[in-house]
N, C-alpha and C positions, 0 to 999 in steps of 0.2 A: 474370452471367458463366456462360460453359459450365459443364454438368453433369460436375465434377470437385471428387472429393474430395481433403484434403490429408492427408498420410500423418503422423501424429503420435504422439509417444511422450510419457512423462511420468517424470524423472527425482524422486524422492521420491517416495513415496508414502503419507505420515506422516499427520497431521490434516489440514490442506490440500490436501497430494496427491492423497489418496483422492478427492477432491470433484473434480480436475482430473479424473484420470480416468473418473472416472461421468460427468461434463460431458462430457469431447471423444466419449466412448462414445456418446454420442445425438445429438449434434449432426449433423445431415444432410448438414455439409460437410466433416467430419473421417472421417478411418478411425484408429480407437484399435489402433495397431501393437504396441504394448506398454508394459513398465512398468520400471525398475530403481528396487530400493531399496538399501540397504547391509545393512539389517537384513533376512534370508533370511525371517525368519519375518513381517516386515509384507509384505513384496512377495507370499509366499502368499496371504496372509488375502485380498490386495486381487485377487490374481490368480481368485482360485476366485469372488469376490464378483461379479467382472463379465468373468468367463470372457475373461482376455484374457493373453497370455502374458508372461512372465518372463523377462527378458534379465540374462547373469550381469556383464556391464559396460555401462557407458555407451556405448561403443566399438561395440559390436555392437547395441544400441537406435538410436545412430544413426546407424549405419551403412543403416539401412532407413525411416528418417524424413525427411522434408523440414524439420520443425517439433517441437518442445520444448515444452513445460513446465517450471522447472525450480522447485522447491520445497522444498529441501535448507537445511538452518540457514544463513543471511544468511551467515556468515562464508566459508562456504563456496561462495558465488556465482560469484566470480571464476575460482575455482580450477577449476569446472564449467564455467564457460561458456564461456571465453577459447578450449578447445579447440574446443568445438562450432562458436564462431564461426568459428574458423579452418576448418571442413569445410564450411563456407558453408550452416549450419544459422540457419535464424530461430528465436530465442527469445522465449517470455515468462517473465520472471522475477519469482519471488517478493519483495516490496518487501523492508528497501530495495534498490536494486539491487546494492547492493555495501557494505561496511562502512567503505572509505574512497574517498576523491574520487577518487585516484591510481588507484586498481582502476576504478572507474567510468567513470572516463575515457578510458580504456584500451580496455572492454569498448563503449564508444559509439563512439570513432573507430574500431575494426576490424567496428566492423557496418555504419558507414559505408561504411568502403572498401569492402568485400566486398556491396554492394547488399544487406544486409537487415532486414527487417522484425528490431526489438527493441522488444519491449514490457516495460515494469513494472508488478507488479501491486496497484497502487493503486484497491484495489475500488472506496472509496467516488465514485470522479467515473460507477459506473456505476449509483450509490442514483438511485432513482428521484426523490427528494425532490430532488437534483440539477437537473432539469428546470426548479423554480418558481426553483430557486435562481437562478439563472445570469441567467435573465431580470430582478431588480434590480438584479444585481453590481454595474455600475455606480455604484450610489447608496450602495453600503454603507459605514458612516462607521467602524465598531467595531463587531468581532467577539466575540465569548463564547464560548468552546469549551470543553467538558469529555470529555474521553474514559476512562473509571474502568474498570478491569478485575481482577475477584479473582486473586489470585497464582497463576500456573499449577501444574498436579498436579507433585510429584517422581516422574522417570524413570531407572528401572536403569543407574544408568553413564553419566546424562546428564545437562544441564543441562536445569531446566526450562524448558520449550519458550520460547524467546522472550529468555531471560535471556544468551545469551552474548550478549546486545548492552544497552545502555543501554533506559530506555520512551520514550528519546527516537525512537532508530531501529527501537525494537518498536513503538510504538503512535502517538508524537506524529505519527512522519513522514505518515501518511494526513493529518492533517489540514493540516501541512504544506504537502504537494502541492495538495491542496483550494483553501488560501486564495490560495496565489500564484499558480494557474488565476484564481480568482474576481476579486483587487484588481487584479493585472495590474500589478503597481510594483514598483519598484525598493527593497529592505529601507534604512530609514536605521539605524536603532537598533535593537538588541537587548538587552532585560534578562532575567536568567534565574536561578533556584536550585532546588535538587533534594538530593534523599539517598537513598542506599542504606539497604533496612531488613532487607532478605534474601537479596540477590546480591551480588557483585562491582560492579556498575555500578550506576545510578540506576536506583531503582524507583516514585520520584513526581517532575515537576519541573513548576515555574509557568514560561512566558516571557511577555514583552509582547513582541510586534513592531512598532514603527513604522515606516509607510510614505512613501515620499519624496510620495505623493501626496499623505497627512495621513490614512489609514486606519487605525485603531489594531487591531491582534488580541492579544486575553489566552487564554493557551491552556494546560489544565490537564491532565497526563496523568500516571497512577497504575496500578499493576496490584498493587496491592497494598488496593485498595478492598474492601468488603464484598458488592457487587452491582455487576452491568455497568451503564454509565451513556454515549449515546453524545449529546450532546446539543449546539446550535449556537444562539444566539440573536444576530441580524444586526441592528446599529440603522441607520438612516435616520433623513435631518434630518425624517423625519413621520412615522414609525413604528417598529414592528419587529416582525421575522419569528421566532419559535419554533418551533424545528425537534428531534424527538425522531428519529436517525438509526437509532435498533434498531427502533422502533415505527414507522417511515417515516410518521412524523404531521405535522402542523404548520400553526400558527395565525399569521395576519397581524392585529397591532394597528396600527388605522390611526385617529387624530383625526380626528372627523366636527367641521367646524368651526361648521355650523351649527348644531348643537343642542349644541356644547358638552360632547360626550361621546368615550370611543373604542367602535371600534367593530374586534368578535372576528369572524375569517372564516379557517372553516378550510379551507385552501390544498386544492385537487384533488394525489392521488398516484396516479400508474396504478402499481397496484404491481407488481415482478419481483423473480426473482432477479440479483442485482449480477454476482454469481462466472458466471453463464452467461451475461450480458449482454459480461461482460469478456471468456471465453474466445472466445466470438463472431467480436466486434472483431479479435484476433489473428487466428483462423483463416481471418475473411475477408481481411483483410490479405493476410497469407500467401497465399491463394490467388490472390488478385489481383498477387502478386508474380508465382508460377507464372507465370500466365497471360502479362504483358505484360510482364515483366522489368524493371518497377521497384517499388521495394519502396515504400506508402505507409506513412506513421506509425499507429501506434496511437492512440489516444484519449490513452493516456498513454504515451509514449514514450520511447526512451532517453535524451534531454535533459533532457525534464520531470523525471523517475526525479533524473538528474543534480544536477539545480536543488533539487530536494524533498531529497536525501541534504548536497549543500555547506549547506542553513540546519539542516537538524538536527544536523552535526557543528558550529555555528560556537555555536549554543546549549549543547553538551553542552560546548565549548571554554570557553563563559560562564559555566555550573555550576562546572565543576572552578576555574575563576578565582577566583569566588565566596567556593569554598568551603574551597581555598588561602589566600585572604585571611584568611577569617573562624576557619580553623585549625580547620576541620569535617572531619573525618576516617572515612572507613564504617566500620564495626566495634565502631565505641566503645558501652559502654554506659552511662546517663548512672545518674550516682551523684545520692543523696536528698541 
C-alpha cells in the first residue's frame, strides 16, 4: 500500500495501555498522535516516557486521530467507544469487548454501518505457537486448557485490575476466543462451577464445553493461583500436542507404530511479540481502510470479540446456576 501513515491515539494508558502506546510509537505505519488517561498523573508518566502529548478529553484525542486504542476497565468499553464509533473512528478494543452481549452488539452493528475497521484484543491468536496450532485444528478431539494467574496488586480507590468483571471475562475469555477460532462448531453443552475468594465476581471457575462436532474442551481459569500458568494440551485420535503459551514451547507425542513406542518432537516456534503482531494487524487494517474505502476485519474481529463474550456470559450464567442451586454463596466463611 502507499507510503501512508495512520494517525492514531490511545485512550488508557494503565498497564496495557502503556504497551499500546510504545507499540503504535514505532510501528512505521502508525503516527502516535497522542494519549488520554483519566488518571492526570499516569497519562504524565506515559507522556514524558515516549515524548508524546496529552490530550485533556477523549473528544480532542480524537478529534485528530483516524484510529483508537481503547484500553480502559472492560466495563467501561461501550461507554468509550459507542461515541468514537459514531465520529467514524476505527477501533481496537481491549478484550472482552464489552461486558454484556446487548453493548457488544450494539458496538459491532454501528461499526458495521459506518464502514469500520473493529478490532478486539484477543492477543493470544497472535502467539506464535498459534501458527503449529491451527495447522491440526482439524483433528482435535479434546482440549486441556489451564490458564492460572496470581491475584492482581490492590489499587488506590480502585478495583484490582481485572476484578470488576468475573476470571471468566478477565482471563478465560482468551482462551475462549482461541478454541471456537480452532474447533469451528457449534457449542452443544456447557458445564460449569466457580467461586469467588477475594472479589465480588468468580475468581476460579472449571467449564467443560461440548461440541456439536463431538470436540470436547475442559478449561480452567484462576487468578487467584500461586504462579502464572498458561498452558494447552490438544489430543488427536494418534497423538497429542503440549503447548506451554508463557514459554511459547511445545512438544508433539505421536505413536511410532512400528517400534511400538511414542515418539517426543518438539514443534518449531518463530518467536514474537503477540501485542505488536496484534497492533500491526489493526493499523494495517485501518490503513487499508484509508486507502480504498473499505474496511477489512481484523485477525480477530468484532464478531469474533462478539461470539468469544455471548459463551463466557452463558458459562458465568452456568456458575451462578450452579451455585444457586447448590446454595454456594461468596463471602461466606466455612466454619470447622
Amino acid at each position: 500500500m502507499p507510503d501512508r501513515k495512520i494517525k492514531v491515539g490511545v485512550v488508557g494508558v494503565g498497564a496495557l495501555g502503556r504497551h499500546h502506546a510504545r507499540l503504535h510509537n514505532i510501528n512505521p505505519e502508525a503516527n502516535l498522535i497522542g494519549i488520554y488517561d483519566a488518571n492526570p498523573k499516569v497519562a504524565e508518566i506515559i507522556s514524558k516516557e515516549f515524548d508524546v502529548p496529552i490530550f485533556e478529553t477523549i473528544d480532542a484525542l480524537a478529534e485528530k486521530c483516524e484510529a483508537l486504542s481503547i484500553a480502559v476497565p472492560s466495563h467501561l468499553h461501550h461507554e468509550v467507544a459507542m461515541p468514537l464509533l459514531k465520529q467514524g473512528k476505527h477501533l481496537l478494543i481491549e478484550k472482552p469487548i464489552a461486558t454484556s452481549v446487548q453493548e457488544a452488539e450494539e458496538m459491532v452493528h454501528l461499526a458495521e454501518k459506518n464502514n469500520l475497521v473493529l478490532g478486539v484484543g484477543h492477543v493470544e491468536r497472535f502467539n506464535p505457537v498459534m501458527v503449529y496450532l491451527e495447522k491440526l485444528a482439524e483433528k482435535a478431539r479434546f482440549l486441556e486448557v489451564q490458564r492460572l494467574a496470581p491475584y492482581p496488586p490492590q489499587r488506590e480507590g480502585l478495583h484490582p485490575r481485572g476484578t470488576e468483571v468475573s476470571v471468566v471475562l478477565d482471563l478465560m475469555i482468551h482462551d475462549l476466543e482461541l478454541i471456537l477460532h480452532l474447533v469451528d462448531s457449534e457449542v452443544e453443552k456447557i458445564d460449569a462451577n466457580g467461586l469467588s475468594a477475594f472479589s465480588e465476581t468468580e475468581d476460579i471457575v472449571n467449564t467443560r464445553i461440548q461440541f456439536k462436532n463431538g470436540c470436547v474442551a475442559n478449561i480452567s481459569a484462576s487468578r487467584i493461583a500461586i504462579k502464572p500458568v498458561r498452558r494447552y494440551q490438544v489430543f488427536y485420535t494418534d497423538a497429542y500436542l503440549s503447548l506451554d503459551y508463557a514459554k511459547r514451547t511445545g512438544i508433539l507425542h505421536s505413536k511410532d507404530k512400528e517400534n511400538l513406542k511414542v515418539n517426543r518432537e518438539m514443534i518449531p516456534v518463530n518467536d514474537h511479540n503477540a501485542l505488536e503482531k496484534e497492533l500491526e494487524n489493526f493499523i494495517h487494517c485501518a490503513k487499508e481502510a484509508a486507502i480504498t474505502g473499505i474496511s477489512p476485519n481484523t485477525k480477530v474481529s468484532g464478531e469474533k470479540g462478539l461470539a468469544a463474550l455471548k459463551l463466557a456470559i452463558e458459562i458465568e450464567e452456568t456458575v451462578r446456576a450452579y451455585n444457586d442451586k447448590y446454595k454456594i454463596h461468596f463471602g461466606e466463611t466455612p466454619t470447622s
